[in-house]
MITI-561033 format. One line per 10 residues: number of its first residue (from 1); their letters; for each residue x, y, z of C-alpha. Coordinates in Angstrom, 1 decimal. Example, Ala and Ser with C-alpha at 12.3 -4.5 7.8 and 13.67 -1.06 7.14 Angstrom:
BEGIN
1	AS	12.3:-4.5:7.8 | 13.7:-1.1:7.1;
***
This chain:
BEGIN
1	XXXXXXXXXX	0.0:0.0:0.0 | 3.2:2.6:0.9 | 4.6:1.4:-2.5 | 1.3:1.9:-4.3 | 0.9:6.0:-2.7 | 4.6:6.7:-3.5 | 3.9:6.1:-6.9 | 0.7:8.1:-7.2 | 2.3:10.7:-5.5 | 5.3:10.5:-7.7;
11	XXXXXXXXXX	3.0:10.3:-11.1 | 0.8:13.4:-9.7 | 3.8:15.5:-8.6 | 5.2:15.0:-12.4 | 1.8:15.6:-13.9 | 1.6:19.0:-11.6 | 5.2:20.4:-12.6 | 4.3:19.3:-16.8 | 1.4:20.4:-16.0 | 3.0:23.9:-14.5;
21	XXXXXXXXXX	5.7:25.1:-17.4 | 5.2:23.3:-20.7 | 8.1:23.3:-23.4 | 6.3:24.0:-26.6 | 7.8:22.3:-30.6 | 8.9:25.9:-31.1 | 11.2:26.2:-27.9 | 8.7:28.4:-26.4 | 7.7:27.9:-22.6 | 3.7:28.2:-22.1;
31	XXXXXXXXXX	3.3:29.4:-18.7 | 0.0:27.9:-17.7 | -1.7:30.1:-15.1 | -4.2:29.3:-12.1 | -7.7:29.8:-12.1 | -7.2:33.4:-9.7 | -4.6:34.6:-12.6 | -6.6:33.6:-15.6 | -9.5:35.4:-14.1 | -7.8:38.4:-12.9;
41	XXXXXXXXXX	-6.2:38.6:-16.9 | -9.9:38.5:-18.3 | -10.8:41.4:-16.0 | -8.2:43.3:-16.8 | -7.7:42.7:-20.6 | -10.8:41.0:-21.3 | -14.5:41.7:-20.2 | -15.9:41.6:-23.6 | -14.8:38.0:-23.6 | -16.0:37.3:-19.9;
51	XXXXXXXXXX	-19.2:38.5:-20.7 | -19.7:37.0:-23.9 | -18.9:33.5:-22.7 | -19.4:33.8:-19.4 | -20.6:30.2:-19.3 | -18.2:28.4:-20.9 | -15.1:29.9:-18.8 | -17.6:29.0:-15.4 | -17.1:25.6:-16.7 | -14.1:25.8:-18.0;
61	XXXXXXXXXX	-12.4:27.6:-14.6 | -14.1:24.8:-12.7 | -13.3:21.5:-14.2 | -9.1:23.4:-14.2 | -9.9:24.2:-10.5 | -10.7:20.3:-9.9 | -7.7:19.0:-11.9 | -6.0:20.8:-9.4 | -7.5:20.6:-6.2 | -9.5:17.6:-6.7;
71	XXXXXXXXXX	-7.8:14.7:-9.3 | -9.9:11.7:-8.2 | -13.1:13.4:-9.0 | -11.5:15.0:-12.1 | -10.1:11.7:-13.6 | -13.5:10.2:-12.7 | -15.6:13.4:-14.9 | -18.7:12.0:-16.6 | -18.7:12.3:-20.3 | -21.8:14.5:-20.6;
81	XXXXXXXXXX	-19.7:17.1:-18.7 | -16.2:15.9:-20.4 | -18.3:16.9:-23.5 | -19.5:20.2:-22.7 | -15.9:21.1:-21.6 | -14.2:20.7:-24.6 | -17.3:22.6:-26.1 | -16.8:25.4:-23.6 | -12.8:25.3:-24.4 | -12.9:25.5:-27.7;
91	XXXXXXXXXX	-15.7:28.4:-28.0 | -13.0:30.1:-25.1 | -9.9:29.2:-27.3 | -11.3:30.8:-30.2 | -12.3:34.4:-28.8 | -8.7:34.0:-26.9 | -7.2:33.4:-30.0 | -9.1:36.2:-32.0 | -7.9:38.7:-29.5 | -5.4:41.0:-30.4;
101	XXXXXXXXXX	-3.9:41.3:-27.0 | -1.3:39.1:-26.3 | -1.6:38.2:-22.4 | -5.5:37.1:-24.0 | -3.8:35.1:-27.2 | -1.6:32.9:-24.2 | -4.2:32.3:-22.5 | -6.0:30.9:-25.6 | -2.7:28.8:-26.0 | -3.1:27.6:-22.0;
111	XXXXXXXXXX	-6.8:26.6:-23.2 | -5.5:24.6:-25.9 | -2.9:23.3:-23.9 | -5.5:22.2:-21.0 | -7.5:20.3:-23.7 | -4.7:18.4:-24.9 | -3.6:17.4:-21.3 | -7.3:16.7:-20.5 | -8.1:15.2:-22.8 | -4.9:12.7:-22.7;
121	XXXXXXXXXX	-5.9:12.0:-19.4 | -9.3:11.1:-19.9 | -8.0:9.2:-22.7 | -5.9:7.1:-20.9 | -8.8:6.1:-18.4 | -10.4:5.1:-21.3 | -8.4:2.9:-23.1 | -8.0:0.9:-19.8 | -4.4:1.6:-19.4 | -3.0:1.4:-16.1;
131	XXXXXXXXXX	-0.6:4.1:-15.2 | -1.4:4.5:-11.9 | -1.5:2.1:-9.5 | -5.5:1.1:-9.2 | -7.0:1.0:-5.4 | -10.6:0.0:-6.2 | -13.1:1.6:-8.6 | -14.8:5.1:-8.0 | -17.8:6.7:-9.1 | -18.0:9.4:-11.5;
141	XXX	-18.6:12.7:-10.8 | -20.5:15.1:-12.4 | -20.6:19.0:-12.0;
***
């Protein structure tokens, strides 16, 4: 049982630091930000944007917010809510992206980036492959 929790905290603590600073193809670092700073850049550089999709960041701030604070329930996401996510990412990455202010056009590359780690993650679970050490099954959570 020790072995088994070194190893998911191991795995969680390299997840959490990849997760932190991410070395793009290009040689550029993405500096992925929390959910306090990402909100504090929209209302600084980016109320249109808040406004306009003010639904999809709720969702989008609150499934990052449980990757982070809360990985069992976020690994065990329903797909109805995995689903609208990547909906709600991708309508965010978008107006990020459209933006031509460039603290809003990294955040629109941390979006993109949060998709792909996501949706690697959920991926795994999926394909039944076991990289970390299984304790017994858990229910899926739903927002």
């Amino acid at each position: 049982m020790k072995k088994q929790i070194k190893s998911l905290v191991l795995i969680s603590t390299v997840l959490a630091s990849t997760f932190t600073a991410a070395v793009a193809n290009d040689g550029n670092k993405i500096q992925v930000k929390g959910t306090t700073e990402v909100v504090n850049t929209l209302n600084k550089k980016g109320k249109k944007i808040i406004k306009k999709n003010s639904a999809d960041l709720d969702l989008y701030l609150a499934v990052m917010d449980m990757y982070s604070k809360d990985p069992a329930n976020f690994y065990n996401l329903d797909e109805a809510t995995k689903v609208k996510f990547f909906a709600a990412a991708e309508n965010l990455n978008k107006e990020l992206a459209s933006s031509r202010n460039k603290e809003l056009k990294d955040l629109a590359n941390q979006v993109d980036f949060s998709q792909a780690v996501y949706n690697y993650i959920w991926n795994v679970k999926q394909s039944n492959t076991v990289i970390l050490p299984v304790v017994e099954a858990a229910q899926q959570t739903s927002l």
